[in-house]
MOPAC internal coordinates of N, CA, C and O (Angstrom, degrees):
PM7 1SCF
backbone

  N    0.0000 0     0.00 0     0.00 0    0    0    0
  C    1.4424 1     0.00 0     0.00 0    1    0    0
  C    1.5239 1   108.50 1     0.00 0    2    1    0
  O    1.2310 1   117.62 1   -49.26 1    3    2    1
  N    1.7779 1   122.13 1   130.74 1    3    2    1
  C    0.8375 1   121.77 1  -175.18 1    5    3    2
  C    1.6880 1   118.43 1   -62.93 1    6    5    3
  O    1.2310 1   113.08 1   -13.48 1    7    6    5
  N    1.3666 1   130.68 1   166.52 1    7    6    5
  C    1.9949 1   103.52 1   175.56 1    9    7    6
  C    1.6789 1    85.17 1  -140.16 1   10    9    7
  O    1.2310 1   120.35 1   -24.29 1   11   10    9
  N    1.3746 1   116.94 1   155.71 1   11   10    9
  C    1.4856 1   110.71 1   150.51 1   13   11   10
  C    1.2122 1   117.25 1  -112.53 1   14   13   11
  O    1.2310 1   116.95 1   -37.90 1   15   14   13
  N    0.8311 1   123.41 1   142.10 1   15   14   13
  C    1.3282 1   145.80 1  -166.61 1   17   15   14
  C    1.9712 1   110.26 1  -107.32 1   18   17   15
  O    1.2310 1   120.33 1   -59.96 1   19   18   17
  N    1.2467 1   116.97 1   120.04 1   19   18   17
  C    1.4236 1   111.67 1   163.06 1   21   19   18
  C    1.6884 1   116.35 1  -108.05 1   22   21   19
  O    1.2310 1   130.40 1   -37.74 1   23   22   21
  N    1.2504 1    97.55 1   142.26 1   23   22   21
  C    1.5550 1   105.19 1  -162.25 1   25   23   22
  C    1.8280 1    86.46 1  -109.40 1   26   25   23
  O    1.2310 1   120.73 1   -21.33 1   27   26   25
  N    1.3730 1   116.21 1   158.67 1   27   26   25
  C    1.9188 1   107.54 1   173.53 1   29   27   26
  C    1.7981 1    79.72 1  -135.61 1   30   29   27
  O    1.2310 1   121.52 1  -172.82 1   31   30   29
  N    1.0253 1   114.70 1     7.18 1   31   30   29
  C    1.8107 1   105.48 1  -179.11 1   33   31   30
  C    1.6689 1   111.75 1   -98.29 1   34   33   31
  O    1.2310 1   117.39 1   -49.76 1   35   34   33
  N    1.3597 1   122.57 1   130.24 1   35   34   33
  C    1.4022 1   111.67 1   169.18 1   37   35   34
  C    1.7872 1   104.82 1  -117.48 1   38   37   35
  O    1.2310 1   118.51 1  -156.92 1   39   38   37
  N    1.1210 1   120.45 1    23.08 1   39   38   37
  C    1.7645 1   124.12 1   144.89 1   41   39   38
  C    1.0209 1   117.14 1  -160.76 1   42   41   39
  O    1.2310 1   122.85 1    -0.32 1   43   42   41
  N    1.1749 1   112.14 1   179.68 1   43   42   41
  C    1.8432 1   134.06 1  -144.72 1   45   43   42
  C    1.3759 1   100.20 1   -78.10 1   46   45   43
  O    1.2310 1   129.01 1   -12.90 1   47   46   45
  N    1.5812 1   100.24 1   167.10 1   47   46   45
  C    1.4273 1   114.45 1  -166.41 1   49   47   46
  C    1.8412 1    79.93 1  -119.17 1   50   49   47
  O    1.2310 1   127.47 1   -58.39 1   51   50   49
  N    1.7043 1   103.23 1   121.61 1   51   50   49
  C    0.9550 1   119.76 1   173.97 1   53   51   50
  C    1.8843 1   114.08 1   -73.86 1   54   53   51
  O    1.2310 1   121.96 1   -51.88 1   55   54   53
  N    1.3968 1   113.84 1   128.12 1   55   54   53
  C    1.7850 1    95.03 1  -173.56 1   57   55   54
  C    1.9148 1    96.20 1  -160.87 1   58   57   55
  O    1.2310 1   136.07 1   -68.48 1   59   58   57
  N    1.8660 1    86.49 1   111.52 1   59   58   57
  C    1.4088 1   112.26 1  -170.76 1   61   59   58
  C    1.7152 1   113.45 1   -76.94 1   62   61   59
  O    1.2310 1   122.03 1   -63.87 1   63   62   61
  N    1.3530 1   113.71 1   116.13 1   63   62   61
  C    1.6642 1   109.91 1  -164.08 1   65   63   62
  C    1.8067 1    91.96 1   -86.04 1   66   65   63
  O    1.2310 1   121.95 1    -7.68 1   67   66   65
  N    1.5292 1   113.87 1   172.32 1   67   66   65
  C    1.2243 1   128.24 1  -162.16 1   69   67   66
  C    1.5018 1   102.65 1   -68.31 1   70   69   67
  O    1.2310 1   115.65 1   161.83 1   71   70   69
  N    1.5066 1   125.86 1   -18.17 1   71   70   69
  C    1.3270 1   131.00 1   150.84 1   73   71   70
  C    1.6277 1   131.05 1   -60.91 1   74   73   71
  O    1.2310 1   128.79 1   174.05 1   75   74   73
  N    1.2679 1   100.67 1    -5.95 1   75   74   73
  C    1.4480 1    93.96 1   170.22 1   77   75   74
  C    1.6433 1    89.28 1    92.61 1   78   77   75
  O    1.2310 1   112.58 1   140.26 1   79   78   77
  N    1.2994 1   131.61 1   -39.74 1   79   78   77
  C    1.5709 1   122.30 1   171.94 1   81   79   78
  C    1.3421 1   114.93 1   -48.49 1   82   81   79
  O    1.2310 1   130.39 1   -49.59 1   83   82   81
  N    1.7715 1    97.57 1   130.41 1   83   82   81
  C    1.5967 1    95.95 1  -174.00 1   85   83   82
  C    1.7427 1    98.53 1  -104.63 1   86   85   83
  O    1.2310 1   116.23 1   -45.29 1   87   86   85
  N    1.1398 1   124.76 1   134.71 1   87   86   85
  C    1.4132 1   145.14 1  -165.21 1   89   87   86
  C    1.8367 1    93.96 1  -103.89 1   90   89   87
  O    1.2310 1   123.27 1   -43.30 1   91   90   89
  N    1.2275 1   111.34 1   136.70 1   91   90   89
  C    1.8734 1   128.11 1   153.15 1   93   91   90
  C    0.9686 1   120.93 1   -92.78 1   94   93   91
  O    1.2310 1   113.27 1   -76.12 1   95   94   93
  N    1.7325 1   130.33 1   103.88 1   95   94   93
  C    1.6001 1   116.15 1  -169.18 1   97   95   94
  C    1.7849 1    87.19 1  -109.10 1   98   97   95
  O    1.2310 1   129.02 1   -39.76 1   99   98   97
  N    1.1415 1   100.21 1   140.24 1   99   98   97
  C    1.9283 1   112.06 1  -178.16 1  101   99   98
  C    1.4026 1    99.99 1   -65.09 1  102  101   99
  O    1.2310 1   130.76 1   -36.10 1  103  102  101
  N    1.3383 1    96.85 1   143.90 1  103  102  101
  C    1.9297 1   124.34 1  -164.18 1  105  103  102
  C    1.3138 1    87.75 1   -98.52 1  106  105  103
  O    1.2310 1   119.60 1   116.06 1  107  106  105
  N    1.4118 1   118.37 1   -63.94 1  107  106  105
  C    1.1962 1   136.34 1  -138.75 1  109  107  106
  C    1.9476 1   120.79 1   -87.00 1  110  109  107
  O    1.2310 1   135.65 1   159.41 1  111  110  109
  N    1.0836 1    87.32 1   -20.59 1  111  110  109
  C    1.6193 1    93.17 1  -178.66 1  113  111  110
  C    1.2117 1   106.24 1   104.59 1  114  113  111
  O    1.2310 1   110.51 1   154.90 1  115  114  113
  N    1.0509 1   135.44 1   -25.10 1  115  114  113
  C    1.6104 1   115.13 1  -150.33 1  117  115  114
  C    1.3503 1   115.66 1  -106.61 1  118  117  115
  O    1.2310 1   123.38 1   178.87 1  119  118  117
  N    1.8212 1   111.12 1    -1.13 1  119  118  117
  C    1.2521 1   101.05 1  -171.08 1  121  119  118
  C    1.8743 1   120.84 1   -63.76 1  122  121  119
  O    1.2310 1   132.49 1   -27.49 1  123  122  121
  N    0.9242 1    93.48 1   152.51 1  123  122  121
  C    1.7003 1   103.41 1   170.99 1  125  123  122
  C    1.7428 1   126.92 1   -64.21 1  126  125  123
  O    1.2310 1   134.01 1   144.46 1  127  126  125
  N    1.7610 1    90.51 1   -35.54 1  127  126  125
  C    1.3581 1    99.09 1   168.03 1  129  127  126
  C    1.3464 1   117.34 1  -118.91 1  130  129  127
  O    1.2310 1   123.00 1  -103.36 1  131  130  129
  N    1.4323 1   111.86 1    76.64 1  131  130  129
  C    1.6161 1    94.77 1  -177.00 1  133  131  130
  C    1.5538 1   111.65 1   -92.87 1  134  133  131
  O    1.2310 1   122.01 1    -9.73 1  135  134  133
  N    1.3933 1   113.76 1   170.27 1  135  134  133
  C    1.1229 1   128.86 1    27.61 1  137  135  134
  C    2.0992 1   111.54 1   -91.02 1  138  137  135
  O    1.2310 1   127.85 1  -164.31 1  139  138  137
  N    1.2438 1   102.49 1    15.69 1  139  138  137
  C    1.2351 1   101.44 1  -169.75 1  141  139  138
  C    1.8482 1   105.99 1  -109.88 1  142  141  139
  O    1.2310 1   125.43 1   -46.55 1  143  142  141
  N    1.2399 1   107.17 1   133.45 1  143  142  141
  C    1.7220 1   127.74 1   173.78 1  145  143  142
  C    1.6470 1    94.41 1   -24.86 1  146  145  143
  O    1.2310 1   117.59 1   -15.76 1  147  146  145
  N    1.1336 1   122.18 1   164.24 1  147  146  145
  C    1.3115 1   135.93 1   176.45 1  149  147  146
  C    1.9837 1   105.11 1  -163.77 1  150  149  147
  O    1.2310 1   122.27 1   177.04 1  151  150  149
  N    1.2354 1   113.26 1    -2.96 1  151  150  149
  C    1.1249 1   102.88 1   175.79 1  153  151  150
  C    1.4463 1   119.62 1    95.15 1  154  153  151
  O    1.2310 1   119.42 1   173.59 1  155  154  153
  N    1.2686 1   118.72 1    -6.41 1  155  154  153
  C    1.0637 1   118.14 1   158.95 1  157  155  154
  C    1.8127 1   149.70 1   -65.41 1  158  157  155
  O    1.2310 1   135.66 1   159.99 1  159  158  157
  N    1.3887 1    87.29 1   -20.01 1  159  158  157
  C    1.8693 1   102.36 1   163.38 1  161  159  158
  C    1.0931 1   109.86 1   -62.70 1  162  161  159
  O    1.2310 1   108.28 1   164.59 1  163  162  161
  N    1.3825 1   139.50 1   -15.41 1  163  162  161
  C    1.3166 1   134.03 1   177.07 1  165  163  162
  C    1.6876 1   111.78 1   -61.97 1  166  165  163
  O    1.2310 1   123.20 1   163.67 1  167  166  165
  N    1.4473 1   111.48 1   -16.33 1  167  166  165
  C    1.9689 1   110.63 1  -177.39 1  169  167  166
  C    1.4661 1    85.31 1  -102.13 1  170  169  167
  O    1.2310 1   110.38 1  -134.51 1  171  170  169
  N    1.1231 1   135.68 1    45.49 1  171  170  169
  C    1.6961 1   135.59 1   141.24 1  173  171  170
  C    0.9233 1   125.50 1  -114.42 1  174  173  171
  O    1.2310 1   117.42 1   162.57 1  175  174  173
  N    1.5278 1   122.51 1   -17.43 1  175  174  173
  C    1.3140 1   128.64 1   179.51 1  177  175  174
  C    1.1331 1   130.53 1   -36.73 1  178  177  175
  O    1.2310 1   117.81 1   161.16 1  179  178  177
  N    1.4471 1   121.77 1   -18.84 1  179  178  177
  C    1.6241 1   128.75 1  -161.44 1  181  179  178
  C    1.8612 1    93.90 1  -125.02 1  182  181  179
  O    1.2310 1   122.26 1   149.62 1  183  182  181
  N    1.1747 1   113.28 1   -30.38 1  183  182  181
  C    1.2586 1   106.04 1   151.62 1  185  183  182
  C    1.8674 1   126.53 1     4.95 1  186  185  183
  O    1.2310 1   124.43 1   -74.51 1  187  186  185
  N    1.3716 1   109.11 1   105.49 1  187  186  185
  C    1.7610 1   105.24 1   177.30 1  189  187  186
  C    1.3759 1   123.66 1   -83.72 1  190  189  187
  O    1.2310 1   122.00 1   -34.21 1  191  190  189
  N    1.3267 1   113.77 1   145.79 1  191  190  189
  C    1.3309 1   108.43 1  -153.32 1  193  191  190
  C    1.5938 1   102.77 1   -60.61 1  194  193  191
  O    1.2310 1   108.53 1   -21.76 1  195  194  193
  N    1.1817 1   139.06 1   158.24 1  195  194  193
  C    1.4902 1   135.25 1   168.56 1  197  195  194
  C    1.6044 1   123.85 1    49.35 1  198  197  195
  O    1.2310 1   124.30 1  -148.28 1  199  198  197
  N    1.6559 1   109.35 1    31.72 1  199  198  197
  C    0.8160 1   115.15 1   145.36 1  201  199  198
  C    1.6427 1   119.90 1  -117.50 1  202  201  199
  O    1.2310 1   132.02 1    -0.85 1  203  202  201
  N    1.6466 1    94.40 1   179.15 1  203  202  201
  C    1.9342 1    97.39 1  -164.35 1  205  203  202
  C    1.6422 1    90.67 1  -117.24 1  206  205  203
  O    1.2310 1   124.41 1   -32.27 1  207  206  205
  N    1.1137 1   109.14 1   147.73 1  207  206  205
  C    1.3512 1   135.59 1   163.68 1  209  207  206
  C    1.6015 1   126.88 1  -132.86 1  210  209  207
  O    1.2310 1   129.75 1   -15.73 1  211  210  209
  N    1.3760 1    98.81 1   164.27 1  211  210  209
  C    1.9921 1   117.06 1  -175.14 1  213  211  210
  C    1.3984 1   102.15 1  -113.68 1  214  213  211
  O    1.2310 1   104.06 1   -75.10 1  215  214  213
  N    1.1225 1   146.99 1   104.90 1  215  214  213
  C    1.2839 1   123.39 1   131.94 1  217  215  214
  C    1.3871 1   125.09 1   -78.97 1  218  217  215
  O    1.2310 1   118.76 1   -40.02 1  219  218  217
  N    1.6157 1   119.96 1   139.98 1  219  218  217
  C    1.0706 1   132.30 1   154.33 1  221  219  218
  C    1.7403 1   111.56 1  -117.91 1  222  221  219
  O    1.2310 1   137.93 1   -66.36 1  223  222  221
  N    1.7527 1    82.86 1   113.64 1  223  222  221
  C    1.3237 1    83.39 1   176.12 1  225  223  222
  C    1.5028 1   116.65 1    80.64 1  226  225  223
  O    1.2310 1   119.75 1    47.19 1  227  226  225
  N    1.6491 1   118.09 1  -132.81 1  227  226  225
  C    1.3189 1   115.61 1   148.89 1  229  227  226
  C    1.5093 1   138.63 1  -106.59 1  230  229  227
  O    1.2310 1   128.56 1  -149.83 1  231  230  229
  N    1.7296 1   101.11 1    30.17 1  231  230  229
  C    1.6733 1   106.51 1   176.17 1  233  231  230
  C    1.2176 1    94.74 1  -108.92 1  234  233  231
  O    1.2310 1   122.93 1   -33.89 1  235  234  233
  N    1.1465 1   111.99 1   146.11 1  235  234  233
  C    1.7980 1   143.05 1   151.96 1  237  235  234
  C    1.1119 1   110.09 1   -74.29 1  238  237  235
  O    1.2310 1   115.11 1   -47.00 1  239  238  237
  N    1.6735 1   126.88 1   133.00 1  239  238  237
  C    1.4858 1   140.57 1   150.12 1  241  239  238
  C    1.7374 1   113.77 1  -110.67 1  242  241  239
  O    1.2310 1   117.90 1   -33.01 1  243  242  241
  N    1.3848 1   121.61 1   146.99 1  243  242  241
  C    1.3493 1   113.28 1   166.55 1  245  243  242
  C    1.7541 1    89.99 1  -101.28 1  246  245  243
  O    1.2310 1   115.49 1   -33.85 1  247  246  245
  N    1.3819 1   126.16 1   146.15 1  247  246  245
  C    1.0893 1   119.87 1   173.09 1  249  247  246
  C    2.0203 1    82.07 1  -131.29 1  250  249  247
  O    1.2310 1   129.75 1   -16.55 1  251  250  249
  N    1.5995 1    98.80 1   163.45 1  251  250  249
  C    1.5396 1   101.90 1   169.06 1  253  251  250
  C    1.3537 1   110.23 1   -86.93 1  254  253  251
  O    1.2310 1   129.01 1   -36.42 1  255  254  253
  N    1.1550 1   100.24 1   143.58 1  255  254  253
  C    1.8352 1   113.02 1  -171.76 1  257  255  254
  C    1.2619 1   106.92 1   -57.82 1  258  257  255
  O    1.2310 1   122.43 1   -44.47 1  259  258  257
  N    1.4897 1   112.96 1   135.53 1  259  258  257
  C    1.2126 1   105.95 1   172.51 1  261  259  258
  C    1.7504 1   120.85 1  -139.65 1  262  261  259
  O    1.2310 1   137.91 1  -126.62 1  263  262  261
  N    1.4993 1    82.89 1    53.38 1  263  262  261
  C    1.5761 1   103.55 1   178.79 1  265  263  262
  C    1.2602 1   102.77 1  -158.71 1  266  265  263
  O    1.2310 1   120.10 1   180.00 1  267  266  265

C-alpha cells in the first residue's frame, strides 16, 4: 500500500556516534540513501513556507494540503 508521508524538515539531523563521528540522517525524505543525507534537501531550499509539495524524482509539484 502506497503511504504519504509529510516531511516539515529541509536538512539533516546531525547525530554524533560514541566515536565522536558525526553521522547525517535525511530530514527531508528524499534521500536516495537513507537513512543517511545524500544531498538532496538542497531542491527544497526555495520551498514556501506552509506550502506542500511532490517530488518525483527531480520535479516539484505544489499540490493543496490535504492533511
Amino acid at each position: 500500500m502506497a503511504r504519504l508521508v509529510k516531511h516539515e524538515r529541509n536538512k539533516p539531523y546531525p547525530v554524533t556516534t560514541k566515536d565522536g563521528e558525526t553521522l547525517y540522517i535525511c530530514g527531508c525524505g528524499l534521500s536516495k540513501n537513507k537513512p543517511f543525507c545524500d544531498g538532496s534537501h538542497k531542491m527544497t531550499a526555495d520551498e514556501e513556507a506552509n506550502q506542500l509539495y511532490v517530488y518525483d524524482g527531480t520535479q516539484r509539484s505544489k499540490i493543496t494540503n490535504l492533511y
